[in-house]
Phi, psi and omega in degrees: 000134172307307205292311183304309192292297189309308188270012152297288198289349159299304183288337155325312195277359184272154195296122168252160211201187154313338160291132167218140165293131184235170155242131194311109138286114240266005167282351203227046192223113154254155158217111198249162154204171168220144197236158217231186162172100186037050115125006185247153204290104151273324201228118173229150178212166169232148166246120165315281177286111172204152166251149183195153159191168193217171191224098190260143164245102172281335195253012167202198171239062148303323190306153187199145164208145199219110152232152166220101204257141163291146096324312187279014156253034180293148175211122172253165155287347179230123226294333169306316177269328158291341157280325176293315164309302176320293204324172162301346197252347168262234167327313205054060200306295195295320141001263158280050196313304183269169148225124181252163106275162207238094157305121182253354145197167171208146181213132192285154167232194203261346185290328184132328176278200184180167171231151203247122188248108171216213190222144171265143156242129188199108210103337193104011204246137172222119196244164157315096167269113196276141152215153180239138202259094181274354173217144179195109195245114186233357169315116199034069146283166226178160175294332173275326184260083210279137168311134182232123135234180152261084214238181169202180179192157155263113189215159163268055187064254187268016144295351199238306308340044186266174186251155225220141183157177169301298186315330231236001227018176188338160165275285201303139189249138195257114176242122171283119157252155169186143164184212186231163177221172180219153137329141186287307179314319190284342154323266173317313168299347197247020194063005163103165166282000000 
């Protein structure tokens, strides 16, 4: 993918320092959400393709994190909500191909997570998002050993101008992440994604 080779070699190029890079590896990487309807599960999906990376600094403010997901690689369990989702009355796939988000800070707590304050853009629309990292182990990752987090975030809907309603279940959308990152160098020795 263009988007992957560019930020490797962008992350290549940083300065060293205390801060270290990592780039998301998008085979061993989800990105999910579930949509709710009076408290029981309607809709659950994943997206297959996003390129990403991200830069932890605890000790100063470096820190960053840059994704970028295919929409038209949505995957449900019922192949009817995924042409639908995918539609002009949704996602708008063709439309809209991506979606990203942009850490605009991050701030560590001491249990080991953090929190991320950035803007999703999604849908043409681009709003604010807390996301939050509740696991984030990045001690000697190494090429046999990959950085493993864990993050989620909450958004609305009709914050995106997707559509929303009783019929339609709840507006809030629940999103999960969890995967591995690598070093660019341990990447790149490992032929790229």
């Amino acid at each position: 993918m263009k988007v992957c080779w560019a930020l490797l070699l962008g992350l290549c190029a940083l300065p060293a320092q205390a801060a270290e890079a990592f780039v998301l590896d998008g085979g061993h990487t989800r990105v999910a959400f579930d949509v709710r309807r009076l408290g029981v599960p309607w809709i659950e999906a994943r997206f297959r393709q996003l390129a990403g990376s991200f830069v932890v600094d605890r000790e100063g403010a470096g820190s960053r994190i840059e994704v970028t997901v295919r929409t038209d690689s949505l995957e449900g369990l019922v192949p009817f909500w995924d042409r639908r989702l995918r539609s002009a009355g949704w996602l708008d796939t063709q439309r809209y191909p991506e979606m990203t988000y942009r850490s605009s800070q991050v701030l560590f707590d001491p249990a080991g997570g953090a929190v991320a304050e950035g803007e999703l853009t999604l849908h043409g629309v681009t709003r604010p998002v807390r996301l939050e990292v509740r696991q984030l182990d990045c001690a000697g990752a190494t090429l046999e050993r990959a950085c493993a987090f864990v993050a989620e975030a909450r958004l609305k809907r009709s914050d995106f101008g997707l559509p929303h309603g009783f019929w339609m279940a709840g507006d809030a959308v629940e999103i999960s992440i969890s995967g591995t990152a690598l070093r660019p160098q341990d990447l790149a020795a490992a032929g790229g994604q």
